[in-house]
LUMDODREN-839164 format. One record per atom (N, C-alpha, C): residue in one letter; x, z, y. Coordinates in steps of 0.02 Angstrom, whole numbers, plus 50000, padded with zeros to 5 digits. Layout:
AXZY/...
end
This chain:
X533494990156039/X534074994656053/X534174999255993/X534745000355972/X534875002755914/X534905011355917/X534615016655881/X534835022855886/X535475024255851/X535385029255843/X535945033755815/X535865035155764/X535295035255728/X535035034455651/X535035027455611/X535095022455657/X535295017955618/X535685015755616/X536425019455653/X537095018955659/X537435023255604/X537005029255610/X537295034155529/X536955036255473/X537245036155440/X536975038855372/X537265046855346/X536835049755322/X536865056055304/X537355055355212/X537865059255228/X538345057755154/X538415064455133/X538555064055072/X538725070955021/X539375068055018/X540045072754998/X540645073354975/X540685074154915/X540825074254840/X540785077254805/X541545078454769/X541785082954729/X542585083054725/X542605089454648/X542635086454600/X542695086954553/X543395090054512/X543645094054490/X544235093254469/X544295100054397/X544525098354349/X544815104254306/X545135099454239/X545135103054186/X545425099854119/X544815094754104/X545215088954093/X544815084854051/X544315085753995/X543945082753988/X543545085453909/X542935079253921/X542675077253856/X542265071453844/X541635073453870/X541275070953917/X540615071353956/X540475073554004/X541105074754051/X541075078154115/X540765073254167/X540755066754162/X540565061554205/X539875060954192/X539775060454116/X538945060154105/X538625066754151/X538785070454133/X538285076554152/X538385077254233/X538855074554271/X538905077754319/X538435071554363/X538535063654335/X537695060754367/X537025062554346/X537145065554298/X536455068254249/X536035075054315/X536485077354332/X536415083254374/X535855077554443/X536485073354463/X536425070354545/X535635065554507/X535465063454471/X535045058954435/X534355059654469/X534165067854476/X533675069654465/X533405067854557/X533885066854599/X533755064654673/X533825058154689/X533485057154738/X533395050254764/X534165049754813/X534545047054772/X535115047754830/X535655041054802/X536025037254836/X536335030654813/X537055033654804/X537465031454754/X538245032354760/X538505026054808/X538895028554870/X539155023354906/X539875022354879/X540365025354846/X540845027454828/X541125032454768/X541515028954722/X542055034654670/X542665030554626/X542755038254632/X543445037154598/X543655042054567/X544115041354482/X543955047454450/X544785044654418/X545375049054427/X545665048554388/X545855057154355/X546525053254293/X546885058954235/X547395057654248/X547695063154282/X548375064154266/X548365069754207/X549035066954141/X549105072254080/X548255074854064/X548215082354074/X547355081754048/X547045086054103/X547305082554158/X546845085554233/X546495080854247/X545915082254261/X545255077854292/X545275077754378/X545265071954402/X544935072054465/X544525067954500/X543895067454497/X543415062854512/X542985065454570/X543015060854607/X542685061554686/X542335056454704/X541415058554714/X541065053554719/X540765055754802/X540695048454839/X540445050354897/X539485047154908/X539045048354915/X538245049954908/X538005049354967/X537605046154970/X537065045055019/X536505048555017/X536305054055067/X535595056855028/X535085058455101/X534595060655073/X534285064255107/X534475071155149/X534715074455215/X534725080255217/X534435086455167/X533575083455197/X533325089555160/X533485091055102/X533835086455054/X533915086754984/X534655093654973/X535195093155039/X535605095355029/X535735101054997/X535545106054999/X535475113454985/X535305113154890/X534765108454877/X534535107954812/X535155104754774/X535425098954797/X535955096954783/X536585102254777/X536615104354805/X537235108454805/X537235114654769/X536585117554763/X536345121154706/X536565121254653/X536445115154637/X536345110454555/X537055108854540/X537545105854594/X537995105454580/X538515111154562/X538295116754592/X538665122854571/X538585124854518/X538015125154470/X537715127754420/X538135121354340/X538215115654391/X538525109754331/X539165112854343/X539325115654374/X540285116554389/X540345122754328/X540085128954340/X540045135154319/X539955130954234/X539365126654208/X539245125854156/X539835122354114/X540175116854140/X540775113854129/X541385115754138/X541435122454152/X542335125354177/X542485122154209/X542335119454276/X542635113754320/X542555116454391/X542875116654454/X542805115354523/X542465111554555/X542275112854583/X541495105854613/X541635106754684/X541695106354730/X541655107654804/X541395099554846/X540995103354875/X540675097454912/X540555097754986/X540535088755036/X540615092555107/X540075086255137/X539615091355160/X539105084855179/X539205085355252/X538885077455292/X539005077055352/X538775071355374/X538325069055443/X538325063255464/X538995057755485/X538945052555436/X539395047055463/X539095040155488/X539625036755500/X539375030255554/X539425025555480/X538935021455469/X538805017455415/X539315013455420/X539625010355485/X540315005155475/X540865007655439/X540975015955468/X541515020155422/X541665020555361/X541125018955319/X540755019655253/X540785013655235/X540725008155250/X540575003355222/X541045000155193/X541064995555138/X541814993255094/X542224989055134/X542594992355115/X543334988755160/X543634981555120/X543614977355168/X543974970955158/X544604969055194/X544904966155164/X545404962155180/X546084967055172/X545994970755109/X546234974355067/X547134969555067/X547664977255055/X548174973555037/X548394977554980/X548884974054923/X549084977654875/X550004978854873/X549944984054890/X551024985754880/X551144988754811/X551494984854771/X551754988654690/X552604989354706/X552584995254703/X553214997154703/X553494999054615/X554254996854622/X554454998154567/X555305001354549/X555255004654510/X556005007454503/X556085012254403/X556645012454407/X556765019154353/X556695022654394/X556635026554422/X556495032454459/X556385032154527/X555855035554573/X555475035354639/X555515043654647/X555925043054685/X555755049054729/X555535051254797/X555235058854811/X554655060854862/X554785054154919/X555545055554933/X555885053754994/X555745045854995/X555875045054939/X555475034354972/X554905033854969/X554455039054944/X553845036554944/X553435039255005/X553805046055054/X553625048755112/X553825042555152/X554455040155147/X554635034855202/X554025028655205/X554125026155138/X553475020055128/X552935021755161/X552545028555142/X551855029455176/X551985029755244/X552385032055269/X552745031555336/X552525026255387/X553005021855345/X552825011955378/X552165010155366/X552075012155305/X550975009655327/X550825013155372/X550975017155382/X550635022455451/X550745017755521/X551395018355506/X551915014255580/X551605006855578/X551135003155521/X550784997255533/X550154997855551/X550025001955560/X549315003555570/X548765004155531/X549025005655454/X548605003155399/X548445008455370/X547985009955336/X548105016155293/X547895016055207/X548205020955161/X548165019755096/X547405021655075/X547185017755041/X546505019555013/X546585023154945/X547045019954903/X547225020854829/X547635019754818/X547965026254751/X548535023654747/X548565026254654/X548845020954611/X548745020854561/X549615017954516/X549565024354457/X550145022454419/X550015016254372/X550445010654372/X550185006254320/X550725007554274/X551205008954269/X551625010954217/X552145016154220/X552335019254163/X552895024854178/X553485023954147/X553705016154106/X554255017154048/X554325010854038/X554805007454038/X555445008254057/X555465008954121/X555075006554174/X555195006154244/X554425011054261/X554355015454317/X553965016954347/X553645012854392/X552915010254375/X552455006354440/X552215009454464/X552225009754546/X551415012454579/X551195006854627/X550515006454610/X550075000254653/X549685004254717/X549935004654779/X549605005254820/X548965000054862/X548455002754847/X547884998154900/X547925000054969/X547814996554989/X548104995855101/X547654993155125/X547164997455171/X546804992855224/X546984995255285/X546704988755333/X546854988655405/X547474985955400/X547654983055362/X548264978555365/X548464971755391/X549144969155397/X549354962255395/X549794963055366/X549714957055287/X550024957055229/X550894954855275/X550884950455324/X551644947455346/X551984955655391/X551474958755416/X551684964055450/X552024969755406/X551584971155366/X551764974755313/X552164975155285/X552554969755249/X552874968555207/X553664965755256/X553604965255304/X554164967055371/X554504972655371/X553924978655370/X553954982955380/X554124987455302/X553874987355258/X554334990155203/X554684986855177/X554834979955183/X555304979455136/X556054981555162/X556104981055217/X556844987855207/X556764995155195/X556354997555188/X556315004755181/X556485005155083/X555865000655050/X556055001855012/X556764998954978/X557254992754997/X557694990955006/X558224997355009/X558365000155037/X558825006055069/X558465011055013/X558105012054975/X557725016654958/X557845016154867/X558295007754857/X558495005154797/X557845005854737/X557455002154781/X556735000254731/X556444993754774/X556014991354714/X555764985454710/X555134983954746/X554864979754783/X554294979354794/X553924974154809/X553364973354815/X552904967154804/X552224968454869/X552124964854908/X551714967054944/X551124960354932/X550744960954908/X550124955554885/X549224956354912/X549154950354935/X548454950254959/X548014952054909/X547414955554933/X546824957054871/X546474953454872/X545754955854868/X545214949754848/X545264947354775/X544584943454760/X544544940354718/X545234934954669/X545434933554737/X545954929954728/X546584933054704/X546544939754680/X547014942254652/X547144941654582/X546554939554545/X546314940254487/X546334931654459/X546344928254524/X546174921754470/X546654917454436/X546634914754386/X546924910054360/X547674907954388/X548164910154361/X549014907354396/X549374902654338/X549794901054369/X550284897054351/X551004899154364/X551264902854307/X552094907654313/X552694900854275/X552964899154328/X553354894454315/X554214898454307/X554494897354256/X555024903254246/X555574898054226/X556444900054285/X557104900254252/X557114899654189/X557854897454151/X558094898454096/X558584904854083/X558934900354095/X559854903354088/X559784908954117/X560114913354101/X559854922054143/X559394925654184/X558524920554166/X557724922654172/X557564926554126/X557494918754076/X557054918454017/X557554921253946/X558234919153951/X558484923353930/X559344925153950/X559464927753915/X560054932353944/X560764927953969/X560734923753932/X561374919453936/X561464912353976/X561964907253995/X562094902854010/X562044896253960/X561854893253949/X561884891053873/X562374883953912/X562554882453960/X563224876253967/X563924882453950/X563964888053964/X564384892653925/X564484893353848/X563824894653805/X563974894153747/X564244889553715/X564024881953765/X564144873953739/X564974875653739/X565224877953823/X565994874853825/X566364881253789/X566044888153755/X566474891253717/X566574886253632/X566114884653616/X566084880053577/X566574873353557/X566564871553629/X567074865753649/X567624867653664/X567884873253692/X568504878753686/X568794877053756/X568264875653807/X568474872453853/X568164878453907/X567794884153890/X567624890153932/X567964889854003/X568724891454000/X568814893254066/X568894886654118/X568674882154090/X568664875554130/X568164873754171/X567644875754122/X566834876354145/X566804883154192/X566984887454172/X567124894954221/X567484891754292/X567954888354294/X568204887254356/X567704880754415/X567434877654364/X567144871454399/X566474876454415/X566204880854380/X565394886554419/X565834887454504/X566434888554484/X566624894054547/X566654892254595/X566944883154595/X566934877754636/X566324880454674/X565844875954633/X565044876354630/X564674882654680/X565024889554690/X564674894054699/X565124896154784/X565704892454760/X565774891154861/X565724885354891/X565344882254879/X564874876754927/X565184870654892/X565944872354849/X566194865354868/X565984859154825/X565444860454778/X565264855054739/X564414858354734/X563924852054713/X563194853354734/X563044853754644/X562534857454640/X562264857454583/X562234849954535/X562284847454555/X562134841354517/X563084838054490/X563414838254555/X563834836754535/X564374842054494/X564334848454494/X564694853554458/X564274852554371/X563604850554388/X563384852154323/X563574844054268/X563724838954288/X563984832954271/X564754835354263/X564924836554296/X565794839454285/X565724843654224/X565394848754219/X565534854654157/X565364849554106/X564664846354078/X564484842254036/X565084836154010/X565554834954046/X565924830254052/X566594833454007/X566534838854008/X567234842653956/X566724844753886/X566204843053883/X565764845453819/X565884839253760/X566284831953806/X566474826353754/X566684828053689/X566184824453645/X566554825153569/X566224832053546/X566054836053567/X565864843053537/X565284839053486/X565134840153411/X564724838953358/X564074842753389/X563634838453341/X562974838753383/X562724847453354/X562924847053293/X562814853553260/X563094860453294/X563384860853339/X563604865453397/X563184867453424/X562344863553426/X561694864553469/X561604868853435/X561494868153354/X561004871453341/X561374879153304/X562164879653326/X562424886853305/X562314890853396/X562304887453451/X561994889153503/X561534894353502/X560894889053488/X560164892053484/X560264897953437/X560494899353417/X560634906053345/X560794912753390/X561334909553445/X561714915353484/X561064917853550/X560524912853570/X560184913953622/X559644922153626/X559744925853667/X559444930453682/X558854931253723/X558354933553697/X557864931753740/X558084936353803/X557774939053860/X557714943053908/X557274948553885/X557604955553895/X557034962853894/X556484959753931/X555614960553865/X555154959853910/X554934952653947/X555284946353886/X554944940253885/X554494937153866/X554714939953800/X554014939353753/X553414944153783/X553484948453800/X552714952753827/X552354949553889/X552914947753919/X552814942653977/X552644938853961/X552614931953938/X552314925853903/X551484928553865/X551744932253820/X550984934053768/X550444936953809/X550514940353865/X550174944653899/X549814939053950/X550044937353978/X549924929454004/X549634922753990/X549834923453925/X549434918953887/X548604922353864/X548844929153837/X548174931353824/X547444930653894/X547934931453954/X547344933054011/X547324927254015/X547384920653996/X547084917854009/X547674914054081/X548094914354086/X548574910954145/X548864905654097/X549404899354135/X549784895454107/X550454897954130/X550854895554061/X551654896754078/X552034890954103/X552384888654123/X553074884354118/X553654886654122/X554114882054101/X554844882954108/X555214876854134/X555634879454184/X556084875054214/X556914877454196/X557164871254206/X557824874654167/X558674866754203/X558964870454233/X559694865854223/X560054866454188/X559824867954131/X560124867154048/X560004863054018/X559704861653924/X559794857253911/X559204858253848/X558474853953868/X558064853553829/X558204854653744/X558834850753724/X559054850353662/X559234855453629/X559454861853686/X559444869053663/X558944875053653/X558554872753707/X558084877353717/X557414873953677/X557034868553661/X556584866753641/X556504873353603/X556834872553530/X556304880253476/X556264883553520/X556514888053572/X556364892253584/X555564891153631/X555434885453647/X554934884453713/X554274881453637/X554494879353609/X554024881353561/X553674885853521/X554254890953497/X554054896653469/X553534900353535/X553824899953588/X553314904253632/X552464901753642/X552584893753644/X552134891553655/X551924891353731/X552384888353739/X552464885953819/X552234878653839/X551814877653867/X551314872153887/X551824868053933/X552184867653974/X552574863854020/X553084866554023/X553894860354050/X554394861854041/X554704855554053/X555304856754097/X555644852554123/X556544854954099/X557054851254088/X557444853954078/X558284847254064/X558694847754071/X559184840954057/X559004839054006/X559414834353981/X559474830853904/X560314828153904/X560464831653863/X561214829453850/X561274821753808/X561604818353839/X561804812353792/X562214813153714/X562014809353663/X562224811253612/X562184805853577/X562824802653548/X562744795753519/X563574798353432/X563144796253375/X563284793453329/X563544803853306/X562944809153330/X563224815053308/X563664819453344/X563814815853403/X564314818853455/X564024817853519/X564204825053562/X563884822453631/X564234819053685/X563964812853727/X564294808453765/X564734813453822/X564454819353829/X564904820253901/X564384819553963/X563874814653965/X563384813353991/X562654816254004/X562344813954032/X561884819554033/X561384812154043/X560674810854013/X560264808754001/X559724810354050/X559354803154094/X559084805754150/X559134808954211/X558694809454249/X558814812454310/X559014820154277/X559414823054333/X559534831154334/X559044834354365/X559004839454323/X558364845854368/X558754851154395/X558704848154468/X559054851154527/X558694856754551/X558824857654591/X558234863554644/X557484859954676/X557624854454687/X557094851054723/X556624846554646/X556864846654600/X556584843454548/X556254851254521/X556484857354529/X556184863454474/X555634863554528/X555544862454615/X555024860854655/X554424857854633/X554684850254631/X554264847454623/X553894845854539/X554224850354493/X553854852354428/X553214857854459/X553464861954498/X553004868654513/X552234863654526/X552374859454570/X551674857254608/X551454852454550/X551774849654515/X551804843854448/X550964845554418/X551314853754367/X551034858054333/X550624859954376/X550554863054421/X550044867354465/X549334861754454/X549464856754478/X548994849054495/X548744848754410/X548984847654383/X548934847154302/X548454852554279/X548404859354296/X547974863554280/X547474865854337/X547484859754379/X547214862754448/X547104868954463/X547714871354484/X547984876354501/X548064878254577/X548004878654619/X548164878054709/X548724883754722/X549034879354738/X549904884354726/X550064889854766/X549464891254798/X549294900054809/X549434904354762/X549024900154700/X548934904854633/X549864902354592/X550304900554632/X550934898554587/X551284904654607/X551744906154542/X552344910554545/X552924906854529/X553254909054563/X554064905854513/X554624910954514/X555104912254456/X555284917354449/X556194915654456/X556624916954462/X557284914354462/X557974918154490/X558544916554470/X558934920654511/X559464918154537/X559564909354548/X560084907354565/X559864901854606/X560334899954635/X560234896554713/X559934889354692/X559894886054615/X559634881554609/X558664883854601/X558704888854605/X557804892154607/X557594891054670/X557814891254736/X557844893454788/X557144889054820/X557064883054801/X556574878554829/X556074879954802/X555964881154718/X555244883354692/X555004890754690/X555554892854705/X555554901454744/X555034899754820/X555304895854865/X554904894554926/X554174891154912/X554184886554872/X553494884354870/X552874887554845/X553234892454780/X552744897854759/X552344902554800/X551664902854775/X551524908354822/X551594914954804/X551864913054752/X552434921054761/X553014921354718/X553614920154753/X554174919654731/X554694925454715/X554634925354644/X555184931354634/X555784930654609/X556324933154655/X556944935654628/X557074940454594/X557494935754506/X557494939954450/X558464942854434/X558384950554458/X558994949154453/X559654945154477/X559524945754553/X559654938154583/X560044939654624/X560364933354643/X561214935454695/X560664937054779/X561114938954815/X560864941554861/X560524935854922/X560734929954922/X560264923554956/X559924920354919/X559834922654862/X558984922854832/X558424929854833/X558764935654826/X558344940254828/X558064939854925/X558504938154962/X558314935755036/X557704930655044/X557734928054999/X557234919755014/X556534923754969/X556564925954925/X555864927954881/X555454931954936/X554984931154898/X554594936654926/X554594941954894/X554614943254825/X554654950054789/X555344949354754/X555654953254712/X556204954754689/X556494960854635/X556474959554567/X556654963954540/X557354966254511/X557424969854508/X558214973754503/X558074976854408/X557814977554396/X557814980254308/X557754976654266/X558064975854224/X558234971054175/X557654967154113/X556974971154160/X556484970054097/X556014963654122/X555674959154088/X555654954354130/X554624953554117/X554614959554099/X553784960854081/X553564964554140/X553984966754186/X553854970854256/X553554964754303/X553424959154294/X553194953654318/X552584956454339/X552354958154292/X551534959454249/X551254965354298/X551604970054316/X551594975054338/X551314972554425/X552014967854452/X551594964554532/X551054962254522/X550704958754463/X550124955554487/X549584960954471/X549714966254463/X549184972354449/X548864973754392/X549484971954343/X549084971254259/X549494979854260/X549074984754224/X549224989354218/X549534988654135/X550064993654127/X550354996354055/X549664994153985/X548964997854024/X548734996553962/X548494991053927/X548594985653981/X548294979853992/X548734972453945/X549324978453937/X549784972753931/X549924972453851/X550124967253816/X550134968153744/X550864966553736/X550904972653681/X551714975953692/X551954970053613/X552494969553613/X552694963353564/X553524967253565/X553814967053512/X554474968753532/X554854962053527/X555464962253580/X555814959753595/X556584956953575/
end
């Protein structure tokens, strides 16, 4: 039969706070060192050059008084606040919390009022915040909230209209180990990866723009399917000189925050791809210069210097940028838990669903519906930010 002593453990509080300065952490275990006592818990951040580090201790009672002594005498010696609150707790209370959830919220600007509402709905889920941490302040503001007592489907029910109505971004993601491992970011072209349409640049080229402009529009009220609108536009590109490709590629813009996205990614150690209903023949330098490992994309027909009008091969539809996602995933044995796919148009919509985490980039409103996350700012390195890579983490490249 179990007592009550081996239900609790005797804890110290400890709560630290003043101006920063180099060795406040050393000295203040240097102090706790000298007792037989375990750290069950800490956490120490800086805001600007305020310190606040709060460690929670396992000790002996009798020790308390000596402890608290010592700790006063390190406070007084360091210009710092020390306050401490000891007390019996129940060892389950104490013990590390699993099944952790992570919410990164994002915006140019967060104010009290969405972030009272947000904490709100974790409340109203039954969950509560453990941590909450800035990962970036510029161009976009991140904050990564940690959530336990959660359900990631409940959760994320539950704020994503708040922050919705609240005109910020958010990401609600499982923790664990599995937060960290190895992904596969499978990324759009044409207004993802970078800024433009490139069957637009083709038919300004071909001087046939508002032809191609009217056959999208078809396209975008049901009345023609991706495949067949995109054979129609290609079909007025007849005769355009092949050398039109490569004054194209000249005009292509990357996306704010592609390159940081790619390099940063590459550095940790993840794989990239690109999927695209454009046209390999345009985009290649660019999927080289990045150094992009996989990539699916049309091939325009092109015979004697001129392009047929035709399009070479199957088309990469919505269900083909799909079945690249799992292609690649399998290829780097990957388990498409660990897949992202990033996109903003209704031909994304299927490798948006298969991902296990699908983001809408900038995206019409029955794609930002279908994702699971969704960003609204134009920078496309805020990726980096959902999977919990903080600002400093990230290697800045200009764009």
């Amino acid at each position: 039969m179990s007592t009550s002593a081996d239900n609790e453990q005797y804890t110290g509080l400890i709560l630290l706070s003043g101006v920063d300065k180099p060795g406040i952490t050393a000295s203040l275990f240097e102090v706790l060192s000298v007792f037989a006592i375990t750290v069950v818990d800490i956490e120490q951040v800086v805001i600007k050059d305020r310190l606040i580090l709060t460690v929670l201790i396992a000790l002996n009672p009798a020790h308390e008084s000596a402890i608290a002594a010592d700790l006063e005498s390190c406070a007084a010696s360091l210009d710092v606040d020390i306050a401490t609150l000891f007390s019996y707790e129940e060892k389950s209370a104490i013990s590390t919390k699993n099944n952790l959830v992570h919410v990164v919220i994002l915006s140019r600007q967060i104010n009290p009022k969405a972030i009272s509402e947000l904490a709100a709905g974790i409340n109203q889920s039954g969950a509560n915040i453990e941590r909450v941490t800035r990962l970036a302040s510029s161009p976009v503001t991140a904050i990564e909230f940690v959530i336990s007592g959660a359900k990631k489907d409940i959760l994320s029910q539950t704020l994503s209209p708040i922050a919705a109505s609240s005109g910020i971004d958010i990401a609600v993601l499982p923790g664990g180990l599995q937060r960290h491992a190895r992904k596969l970011v499978q990324l759009d072209v044409d207004s993802t990866l970078i800024q433009q349409e490139v069957i637009d640049l083709l038919a300004a080229k071909a001087g046939v723009a508002d032809a191609v402009i009217a056959i999208t529009n078809q396209a975008m009220r049901g009345e023609l399917d991706f495949e067949q609108s995109l054979r129609a536009r290609v079909s007025l590109l007849k005769g355009l000189p092949v050398s039109a490709i490569a004054e194209v590629q000249q005009q292509i813009l990357l996306t704010p925050g592609a390159r940081t996205l790619i390099s940063t990614l590459h550095k940790l150690g993840h794989t990239v791809a690109v999927v695209s209903g454009g046209f390999i023949d345009v985009i290649a330098p660019l999927i080289k210069k990045l150094e992009i490992k996989y990539f699916k994309a049309n091939i325009l027909g092109i015979e004697n210097g001129f392009l047929t009008g035709e399009i070479t091969g199957p088309v990469i539809d919505r269900a083909a940028k799909a079945a690249a996602l799992h292609e690649f995933a399998a290829l780097e044995s990957i388990s498409m838990e660990q897949t992202i796919a990033i996109g903003d148009g209704a031909n994304d919509l299927d490798m948006i669903a298969a991902a296990g985490l699908g983001i809408a980039f900038n995206a019409k409103p029955a794609v930002k519906a279908a994702a699971d996350s969704s960003l609204s700012e134009p920078y496309l390195d805020s990726v980096l930010y959902l999977l919990g890579i903080s600002i400093e983490d990230i290697e800045s490249e200009k764009d």
